[in-house]
N, C-alpha and C positions, 0 to 999 in steps of 0.2 A: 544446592540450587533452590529459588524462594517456588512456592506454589502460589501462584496471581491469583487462582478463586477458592481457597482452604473448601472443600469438603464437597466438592463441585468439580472439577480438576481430577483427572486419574492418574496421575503420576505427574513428577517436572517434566517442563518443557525448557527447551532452550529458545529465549526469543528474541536475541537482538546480540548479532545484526542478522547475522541470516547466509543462506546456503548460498555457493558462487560454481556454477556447472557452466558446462559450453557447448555451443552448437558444435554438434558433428562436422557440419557442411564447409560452414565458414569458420571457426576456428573464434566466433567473438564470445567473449565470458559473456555472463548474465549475475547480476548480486541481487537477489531478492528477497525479501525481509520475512519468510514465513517459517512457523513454526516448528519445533522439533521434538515430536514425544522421545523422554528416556525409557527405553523400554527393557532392557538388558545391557551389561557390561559393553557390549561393541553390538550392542543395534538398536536405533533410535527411529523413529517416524520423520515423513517427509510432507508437510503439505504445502501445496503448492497452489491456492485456491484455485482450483481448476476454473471455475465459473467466472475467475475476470481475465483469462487468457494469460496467465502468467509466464513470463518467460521458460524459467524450469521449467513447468509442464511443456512446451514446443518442444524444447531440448530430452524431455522424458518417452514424448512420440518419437521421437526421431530413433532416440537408442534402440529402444523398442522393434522398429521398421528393421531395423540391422540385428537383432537379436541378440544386441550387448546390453553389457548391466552399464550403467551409468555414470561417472566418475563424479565425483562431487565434494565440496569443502566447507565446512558450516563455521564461519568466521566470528570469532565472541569479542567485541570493544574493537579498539583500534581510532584511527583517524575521526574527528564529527565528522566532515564532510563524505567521507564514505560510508556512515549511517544516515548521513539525508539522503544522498546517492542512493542508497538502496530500498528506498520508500518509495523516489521515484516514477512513477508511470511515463519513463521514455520509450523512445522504437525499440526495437529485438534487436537490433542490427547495430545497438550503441554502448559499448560494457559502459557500466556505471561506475567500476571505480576510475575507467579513463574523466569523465565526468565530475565524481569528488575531483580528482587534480585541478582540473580545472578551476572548480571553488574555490581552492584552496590556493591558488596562480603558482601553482608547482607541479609534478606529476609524484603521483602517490610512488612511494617504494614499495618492491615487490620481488618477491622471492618465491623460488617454484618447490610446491606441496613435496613431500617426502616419498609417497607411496603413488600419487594420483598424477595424471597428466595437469595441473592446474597452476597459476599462479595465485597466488595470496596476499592479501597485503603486509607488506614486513613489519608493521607494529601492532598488527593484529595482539590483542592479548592470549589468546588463546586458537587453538584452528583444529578441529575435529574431522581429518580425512576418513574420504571412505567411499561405496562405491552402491548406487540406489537399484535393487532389482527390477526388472525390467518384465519376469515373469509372473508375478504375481501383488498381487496389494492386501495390507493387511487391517485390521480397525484399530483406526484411532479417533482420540478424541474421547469421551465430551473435555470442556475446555470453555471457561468463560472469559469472553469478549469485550472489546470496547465499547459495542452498544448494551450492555446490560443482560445479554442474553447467553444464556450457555449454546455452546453450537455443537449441534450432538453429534455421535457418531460415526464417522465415515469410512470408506475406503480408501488410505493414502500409501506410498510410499514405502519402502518401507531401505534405510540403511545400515550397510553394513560396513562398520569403521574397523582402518586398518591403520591408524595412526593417529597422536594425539601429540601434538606440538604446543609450545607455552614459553612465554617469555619469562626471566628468572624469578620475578617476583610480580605473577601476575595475576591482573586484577578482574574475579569474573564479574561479566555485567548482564543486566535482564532490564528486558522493559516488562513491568506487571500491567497484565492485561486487565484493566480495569475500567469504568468510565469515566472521564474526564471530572478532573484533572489526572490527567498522565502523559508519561513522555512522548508517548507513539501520535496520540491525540496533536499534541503540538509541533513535533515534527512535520507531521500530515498539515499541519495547518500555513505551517512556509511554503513545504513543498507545494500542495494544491493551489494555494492562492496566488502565489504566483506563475504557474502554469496559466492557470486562469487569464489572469493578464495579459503574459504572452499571446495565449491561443487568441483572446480579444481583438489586441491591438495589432500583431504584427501577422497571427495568422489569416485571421477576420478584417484587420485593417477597420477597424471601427474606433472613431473617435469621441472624447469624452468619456471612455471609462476613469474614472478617478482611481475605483478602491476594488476589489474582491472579497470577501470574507466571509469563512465558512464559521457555522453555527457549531460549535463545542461540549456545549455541557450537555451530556447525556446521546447525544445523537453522533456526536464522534465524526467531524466534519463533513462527512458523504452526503446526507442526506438534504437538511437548509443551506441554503446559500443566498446571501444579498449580494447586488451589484451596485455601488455608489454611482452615480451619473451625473453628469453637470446638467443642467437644467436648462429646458431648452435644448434639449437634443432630438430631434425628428423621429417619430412615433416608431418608423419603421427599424430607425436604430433603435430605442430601447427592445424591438422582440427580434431583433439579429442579436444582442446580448444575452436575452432569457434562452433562446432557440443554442446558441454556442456554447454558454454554460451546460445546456441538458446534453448536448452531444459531444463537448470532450470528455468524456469518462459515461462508461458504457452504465454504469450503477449507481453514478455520484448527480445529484442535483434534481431530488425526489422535487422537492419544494423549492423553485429560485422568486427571489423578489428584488423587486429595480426600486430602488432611492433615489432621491437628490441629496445633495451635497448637506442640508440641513437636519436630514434624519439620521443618527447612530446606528448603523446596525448591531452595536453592540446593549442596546437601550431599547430592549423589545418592548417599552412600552411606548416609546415614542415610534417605532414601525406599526405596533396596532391604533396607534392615532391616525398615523397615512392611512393606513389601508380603513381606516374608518372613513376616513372624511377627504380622502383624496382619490381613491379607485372608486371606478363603477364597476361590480362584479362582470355587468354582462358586456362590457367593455375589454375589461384590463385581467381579466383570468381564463387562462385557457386550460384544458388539459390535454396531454398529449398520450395520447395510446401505444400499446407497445414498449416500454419503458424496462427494460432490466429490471426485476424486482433488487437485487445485488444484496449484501452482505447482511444475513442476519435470520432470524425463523417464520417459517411461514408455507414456505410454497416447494414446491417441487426443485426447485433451482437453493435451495437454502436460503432465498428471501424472503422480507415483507413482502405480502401481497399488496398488489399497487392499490392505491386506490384515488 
């Protein structure tokens, strides 16, 4: 297994694609793409960024509430569409590898785990069962990040594997947690931007959005965000776009800025030309209070501090 940050990093992690647990109540999987310390032959770490409301952790209160350990299946390679699937940010109540099928205009094969109540995807390369304790959390971590930063220490997870399944000749995969360019970074960058979109135009119903697109190198698409806009769109639509963007994702969209159709967001020097010679600060920048600090070091919450 590769180590994403040499000398930084406390052991391998497994990171891609990621753990697939279910609710109790309702009986819907959940694939979520978070990390997995190796920590001993059959016990590995679970984290589940508590701070952006991750499905596993819903599913990790619940077991808890009933005094059972956890059932759970840490899925390695398999289908694309079931690694975009699991990046994500859909409802609770939606399994994402129903969703890869969809992608994919099939539904994904699926085969039920060895040891654990779960299904799995059947071309999964590899599938790590096992069952997350419910009584206690252990530390894990440090572990460096997309954004450049080691994310230190925590209390997570912690499982305990009762099977190891693997196709004949299979191939293990990892996303290195690195900063951009890397894989995770550009998955994020489909997945988000086109959520964006969506929540735009059909949940917002706002017209003239052209484009979404998140800022990459170094900030790991959470953070900047431009919106392309046809020109000539009514004041009050361009800040129902900036206000949508800050509000779908509880941590994403530190910095949004509104374009027309003639500035690159990809051509930050032609954005700091707009914003030189086409905003009036005390006009066209607001800031808004209360803001999720989200992913990274700083604050109480394991974020930047706003500012």
């Amino acid at each position: 297994m590769p180590i994403s940050t040499p000398g930084w990093d406390n052991a391998p992690y497994l990171t891609g694609i990621g753990f697939i647990t279910k609710d109790p109540d309702s009986g819907v999987q959940n694939l979520g793409t978070y990390r997995a310390q190796i920590k001993a032959p059959r016990r590995m770490g679970m984290n589940t960024s508590t701070g952006s409301g991750a499905g596993g952790y819903d599913h990790w209160l619940k077991y808890k509430a009933r005094g059972e350990r956890m059932p759970a299946a840490y899925i390695i390679g398999g289908p694309p569409s079931v690694a975009y699937a699991g990046m994500w940010k859909i409802p609770e109540d939606v399994d994402e590898v129903a969703v890869a099928g969809a992608l994919a205009g099939a539904p994904i094969d699926v085969v039920k785990a060895r040891t654990v109540d779960l299904y799995v995807p059947a071309e999964a390369e590899i599938v790590v069962e096992g069952y997350i304790d419910t009584d206690y959390l252990e530390p894990e971590a440090p572990f460096g990040e997309s954004h450049g930063h080691v994310n230190t220490q925590e209390y997570n997870g912690v499982m305990h594997v009762t099977a190891i399944t693997r196709r004949k000749d299979a191939v293990f995969m990892s996303y290195l947690s690195q900063v951009h360019p890397n894989e995770t970074t550009e998955i994020r960058a489909i997945v988000f931007e086109h959520s964006y979109i969506e929540h735009l135009t059909k949940g917002l119903g706002i017209k003239g959005v052209l484009k979404v697109r998140t800022h990459r190198p170094l900030t790991g698409n959470r953070k900047i965000i431009f919106a392309v806009l046809k020109r000539g769109m009514p004041r009050t639509e361009v800040w129902r776009v900036l206000y949508g963007i800050c509000n779908q994702q509880r941590a994403a969209g530190k910095i949004v800025i509104a374009v027309n159709e003639d500035i690159s967001p990809d051509n930050l020097d032609a954005v700091m030309w707009a914003i030189a010679f086409r905003a009036s600060p005390h006009k066209d920048i607001e800031i808004i209070k209360h803001k999720d600090a989200g992913h990274g070091p700083g604050s109480e919450q394991g974020g930047i501090p706003p500012c």
